[in-house]
LUMVO-467683 format. One record per residue (C-alpha): residue in three letters; x, y, z. Coordinates in steps of 0.05 Angstrom, whole numbers, padded with zeros to 5 digits, always signed. Each point is the difference from the previous one (the first is absolute). Layout:
<recs>
AlaXYZ;...
</recs>
This chain:
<recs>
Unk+01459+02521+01026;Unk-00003-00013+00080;Unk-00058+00027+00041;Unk+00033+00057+00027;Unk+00026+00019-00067;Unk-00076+00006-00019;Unk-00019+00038+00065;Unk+00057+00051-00007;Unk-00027+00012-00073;Unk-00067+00008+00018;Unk+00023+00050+00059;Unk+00037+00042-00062;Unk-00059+00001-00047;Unk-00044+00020+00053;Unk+00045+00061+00027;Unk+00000+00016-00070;Unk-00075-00002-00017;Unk+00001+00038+00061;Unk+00043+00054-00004;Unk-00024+00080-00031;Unk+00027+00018-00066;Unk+00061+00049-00002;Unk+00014+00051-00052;Unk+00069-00006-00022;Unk+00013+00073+00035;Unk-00029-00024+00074;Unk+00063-00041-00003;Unk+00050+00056-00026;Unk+00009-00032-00060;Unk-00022+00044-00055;Unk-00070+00007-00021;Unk-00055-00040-00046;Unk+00001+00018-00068;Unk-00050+00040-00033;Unk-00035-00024-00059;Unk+00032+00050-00046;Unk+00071-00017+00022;Unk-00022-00073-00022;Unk-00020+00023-00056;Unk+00055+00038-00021;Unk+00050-00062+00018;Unk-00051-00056-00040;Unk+00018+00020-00074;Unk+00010-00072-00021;Unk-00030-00025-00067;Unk-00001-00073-00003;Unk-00005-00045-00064;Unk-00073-00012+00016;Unk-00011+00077-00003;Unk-00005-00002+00074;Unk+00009+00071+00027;Unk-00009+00038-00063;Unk-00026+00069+00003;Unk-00055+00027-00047;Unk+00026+00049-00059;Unk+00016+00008-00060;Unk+00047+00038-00044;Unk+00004-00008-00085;Unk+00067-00006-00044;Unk-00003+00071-00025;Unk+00000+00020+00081;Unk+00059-00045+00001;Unk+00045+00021-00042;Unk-00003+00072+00030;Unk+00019-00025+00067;Unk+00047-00048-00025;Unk+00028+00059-00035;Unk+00007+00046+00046;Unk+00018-00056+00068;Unk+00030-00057-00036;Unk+00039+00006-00063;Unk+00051+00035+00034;Unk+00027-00070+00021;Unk-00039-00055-00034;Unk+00002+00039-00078;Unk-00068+00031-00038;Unk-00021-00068-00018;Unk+00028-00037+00057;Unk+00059-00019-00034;Unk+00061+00019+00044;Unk+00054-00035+00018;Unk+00046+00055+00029;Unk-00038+00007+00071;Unk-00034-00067+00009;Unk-00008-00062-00047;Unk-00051+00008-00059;Unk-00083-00002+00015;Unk-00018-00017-00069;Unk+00010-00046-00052;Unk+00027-00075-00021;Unk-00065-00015+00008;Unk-00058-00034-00056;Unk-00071-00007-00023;Unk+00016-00078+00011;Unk+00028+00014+00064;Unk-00066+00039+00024;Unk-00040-00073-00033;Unk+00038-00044+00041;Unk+00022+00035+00062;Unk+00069-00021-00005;Unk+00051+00042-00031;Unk+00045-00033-00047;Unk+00051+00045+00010;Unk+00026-00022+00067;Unk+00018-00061-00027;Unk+00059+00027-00045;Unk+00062+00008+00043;Unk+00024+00049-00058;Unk-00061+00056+00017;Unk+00045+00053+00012;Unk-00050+00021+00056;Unk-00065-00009+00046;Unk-00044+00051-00002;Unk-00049+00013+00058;Unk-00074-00024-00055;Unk+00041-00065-00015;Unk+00006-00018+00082;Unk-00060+00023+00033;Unk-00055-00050+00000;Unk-00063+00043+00033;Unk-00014+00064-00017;Unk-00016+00014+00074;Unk+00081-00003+00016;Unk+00005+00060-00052;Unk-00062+00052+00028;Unk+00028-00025+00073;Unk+00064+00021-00014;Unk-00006+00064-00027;Unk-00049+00023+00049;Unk+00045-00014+00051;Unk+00061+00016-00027;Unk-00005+00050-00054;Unk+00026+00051-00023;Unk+00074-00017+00029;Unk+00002+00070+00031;Unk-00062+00009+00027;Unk-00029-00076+00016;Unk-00085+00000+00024;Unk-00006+00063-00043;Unk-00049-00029-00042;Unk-00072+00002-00001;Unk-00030-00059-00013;Unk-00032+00022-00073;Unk+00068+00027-00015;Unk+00032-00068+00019;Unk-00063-00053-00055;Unk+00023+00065-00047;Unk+00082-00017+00008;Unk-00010-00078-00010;Unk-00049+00011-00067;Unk+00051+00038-00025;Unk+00048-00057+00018;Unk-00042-00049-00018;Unk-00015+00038-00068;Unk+00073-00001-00017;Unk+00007-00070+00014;Unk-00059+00003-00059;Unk-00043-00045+00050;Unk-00050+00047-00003;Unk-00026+00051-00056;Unk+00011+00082-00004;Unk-00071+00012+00028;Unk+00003-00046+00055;Unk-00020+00018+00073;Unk+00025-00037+00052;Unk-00046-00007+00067;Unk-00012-00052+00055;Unk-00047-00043-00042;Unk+00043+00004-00069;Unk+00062-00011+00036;Unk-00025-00075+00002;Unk-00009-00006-00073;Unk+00073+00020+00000;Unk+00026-00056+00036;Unk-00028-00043-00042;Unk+00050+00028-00056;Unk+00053+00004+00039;Unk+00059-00027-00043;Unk+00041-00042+00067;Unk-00068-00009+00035;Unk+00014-00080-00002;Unk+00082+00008+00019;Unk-00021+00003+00081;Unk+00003-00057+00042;Unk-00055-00008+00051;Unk+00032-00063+00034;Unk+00018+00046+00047;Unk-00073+00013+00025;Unk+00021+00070+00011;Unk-00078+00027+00001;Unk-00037-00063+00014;Unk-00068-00021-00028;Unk-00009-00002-00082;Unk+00064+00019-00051;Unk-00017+00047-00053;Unk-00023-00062-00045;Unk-00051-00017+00049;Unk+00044-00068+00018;Unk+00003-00007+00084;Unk+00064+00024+00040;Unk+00040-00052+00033;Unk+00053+00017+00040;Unk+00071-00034-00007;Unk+00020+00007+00065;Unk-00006-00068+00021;Unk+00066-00029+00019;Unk+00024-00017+00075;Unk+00044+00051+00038;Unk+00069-00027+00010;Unk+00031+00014+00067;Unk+00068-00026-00020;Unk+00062+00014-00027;Unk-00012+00073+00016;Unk+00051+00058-00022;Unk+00014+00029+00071;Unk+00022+00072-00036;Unk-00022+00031-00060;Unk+00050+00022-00056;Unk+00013+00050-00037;Unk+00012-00015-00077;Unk-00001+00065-00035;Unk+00049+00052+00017;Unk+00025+00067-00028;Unk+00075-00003-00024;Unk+00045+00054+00032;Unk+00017+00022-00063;Unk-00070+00020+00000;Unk-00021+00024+00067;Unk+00005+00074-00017;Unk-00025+00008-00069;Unk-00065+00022+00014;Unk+00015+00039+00067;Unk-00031-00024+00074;Unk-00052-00055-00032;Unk-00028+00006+00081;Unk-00019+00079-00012;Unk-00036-00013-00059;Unk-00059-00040+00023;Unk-00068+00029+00023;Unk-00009+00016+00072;Unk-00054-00049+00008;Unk+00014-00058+00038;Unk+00053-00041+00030;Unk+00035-00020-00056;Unk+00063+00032-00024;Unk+00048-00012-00062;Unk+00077-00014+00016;Unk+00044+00047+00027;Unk+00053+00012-00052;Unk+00022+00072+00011;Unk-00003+00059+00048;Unk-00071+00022+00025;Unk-00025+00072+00003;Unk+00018+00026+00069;Unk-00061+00004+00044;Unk-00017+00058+00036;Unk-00033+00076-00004;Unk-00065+00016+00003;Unk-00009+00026-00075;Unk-00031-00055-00047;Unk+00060-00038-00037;Unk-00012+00017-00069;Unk+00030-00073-00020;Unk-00074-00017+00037;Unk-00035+00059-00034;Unk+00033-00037-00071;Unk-00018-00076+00027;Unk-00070+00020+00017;Unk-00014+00033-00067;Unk+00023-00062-00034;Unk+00072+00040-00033;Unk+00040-00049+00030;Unk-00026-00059-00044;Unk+00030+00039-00063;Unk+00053+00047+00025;Unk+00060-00015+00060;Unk+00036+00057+00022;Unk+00074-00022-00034;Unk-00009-00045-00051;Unk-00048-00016-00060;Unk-00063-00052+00009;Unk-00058+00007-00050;Unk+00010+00093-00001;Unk+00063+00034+00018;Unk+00028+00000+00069;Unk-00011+00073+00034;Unk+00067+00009+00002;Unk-00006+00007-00073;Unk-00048+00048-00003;Unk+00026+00037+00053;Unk+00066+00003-00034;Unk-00041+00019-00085;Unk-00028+00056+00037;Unk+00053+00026+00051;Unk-00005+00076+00002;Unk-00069+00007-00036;Unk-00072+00024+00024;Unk-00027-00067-00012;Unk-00051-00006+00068;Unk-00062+00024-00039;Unk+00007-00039-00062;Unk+00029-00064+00036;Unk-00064+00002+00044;Unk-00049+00009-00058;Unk+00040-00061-00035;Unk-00017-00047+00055;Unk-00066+00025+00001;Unk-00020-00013-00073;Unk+00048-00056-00007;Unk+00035-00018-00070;Unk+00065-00014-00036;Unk+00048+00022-00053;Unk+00056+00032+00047;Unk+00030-00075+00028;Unk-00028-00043-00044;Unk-00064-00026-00029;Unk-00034-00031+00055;Unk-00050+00045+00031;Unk-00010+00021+00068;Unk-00069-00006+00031;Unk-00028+00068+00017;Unk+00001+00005+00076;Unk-00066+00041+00020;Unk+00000-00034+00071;Unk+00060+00024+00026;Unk-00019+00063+00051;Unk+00029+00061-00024;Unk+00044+00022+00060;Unk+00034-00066-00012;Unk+00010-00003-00073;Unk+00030+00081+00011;Unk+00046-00032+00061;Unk+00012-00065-00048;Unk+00026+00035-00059;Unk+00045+00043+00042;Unk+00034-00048+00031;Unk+00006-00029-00069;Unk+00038+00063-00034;Unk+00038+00004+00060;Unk+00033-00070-00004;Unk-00044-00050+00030;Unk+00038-00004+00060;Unk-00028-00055+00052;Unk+00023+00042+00060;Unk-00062+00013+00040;Unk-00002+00077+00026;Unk+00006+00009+00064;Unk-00051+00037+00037;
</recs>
């Protein structure tokens, strides 16, 4: 480095030594957050237990919450494959001794269950916390959430009927978990010690290559025309969060009018994940229902139905009882529903 390299360098670190402190809103750029916004953002449980809150919730407690926020799509004892892929099961007592599950290795397994992939127990009480239940993610507490994963874990018969589940047994349960030795650590994904106790290295040790670059990145996976419009506008039916957008493949609602777009009312509440407006995805299409019930007083019964939740009138998989949905919405949702669904905003 030349001399006045150094001297412009020391010039910089001195200004900056030198300079007062700004808060973020001094510059217009937002403000510092407060502690309980971090709080509420840093959820994470790592492998290591890292960032685990204290509770604790028992199997029986489980089973009611399962019950009433859960089986709707996963099955009573996690056994569902009509909503999402099975929890439980293809799992052993072997499998639980070793930490590998023999299972994965027969190509004719019909399927992979969510016990016989997971390797930390931390993924599972992360995941639901944040996540869970589908139609109301961050709902619950934190006892409720050790009480949802000993039922789990129960099923999976990793632990027994009477078993409480709290930040210092939750460690005994890795210990039997059955796919605890199928993760790779060469990644040195959360450095120091693996669960084993061996050291972390990473394998990130090769030498960047700054040749034979692509100059344009492309695109490999496509939707066939033929396909384009089966399941409506794919870029209306992500959540407004974000930049990112699916692909166009048909007409958008028109935008417009100052009344709340009940397509939004039906994204926000999380309808739009099981229902579309014109054609069947995992619960009729509203045109359907709009259509069973044409000329009927339907408004108060429809609106107790999405309330309570429950099946038996379009099939036998359950809808989630939405309790978050405010009620001036829900009695503006299911109207629009009986009267067609259209996706013509009203004009103001």
């Amino acid at each position: 480095m030349s001399r006045f390299s150094k001297t412009i360098l020391a010039l910089l670190a001195a200004i900056a030594l030198s300079a007062p402190t700004r808060a973020a809103d001094d510059l217009g750029l937002g403000r510092v957050a407060t502690p309980a916004e971090i709080q509420a953002w840093d959820i994470d449980v790592r492998p290591d237990f890292a960032g685990l809150p204290k509770g604790s919730g028992s199997v029986d407690q489980g089973q009611a919450i399962w019950e009433g926020k859960c089986a709707a799509c996963h099955g009573t004892f996690g056994e569902s494959n009509k909503v999402f892929s099975p929890l439980v099961g293809g799992t052993t007592k072997e499998d639980m001794a070793s930490g590998h599950v023999a299972m994965l290795k027969r190509p004719d397994f019909p399927g992979r269950t969510t016990f016989m992939k997971v390797a930390t127990v931390s993924t599972l009480f992360d995941y639901i916390r944040r996540a869970m239940p589908w139609n109301a993610p961050k709902s619950l507490t934190n006892d409720q959430v050790y009480a949802v994963l000993a039922y789990l874990l129960n099923l999976a018969e990793i632990v027994p009927d009477d078993f409480v589940l709290n930040e210092q047994t939750i460690r005994d349960v890795q210990k039997m978990m059955p796919n605890r030795n199928g993760m790779t650590w060469d990644h040195a994904m959360w450095p120091g010690t693996e669960l084993s106790g061996k050291p972390v290295k990473p394998d990130t040790r090769a030498t960047g290559c700054m040749k034979d670059c692509k100059k344009a990145a492309e695109i490999s996976s496509v939707l066939p025309d033929y396909a384009l419009s089966s399941h409506g506008n794919i870029a209306d039916q992500n959540r407004r969060i974000g930049p990112v957008r699916g692909q166009k493949t048909g007409p958008s609602a028109p935008e417009g009018g100052t009344k709340k777009a009940m397509t939004e009312v039906a994204d926000g509440a999380g309808c739009l994940q099981c229902h579309m407006v014109d054609s069947r995805l995992i619960g009729p299409a509203y045109a359907e229902i709009a259509q069973k019930y044409k000329g009927q007083d339907m408004t108060d019964k429809l609106i107790a139905k999405i309330r309570t939740g429950g099946g038996g009138v379009w099939g036998d998989v359950e809808m989630p009882a939405q309790t978050e949905v405010k009620d001036d919405d829900l009695k503006n949702l299911v109207a629009w529903i009986l009267g067609g669904a259209s996706t013509k905003q009203e004009k103001p």
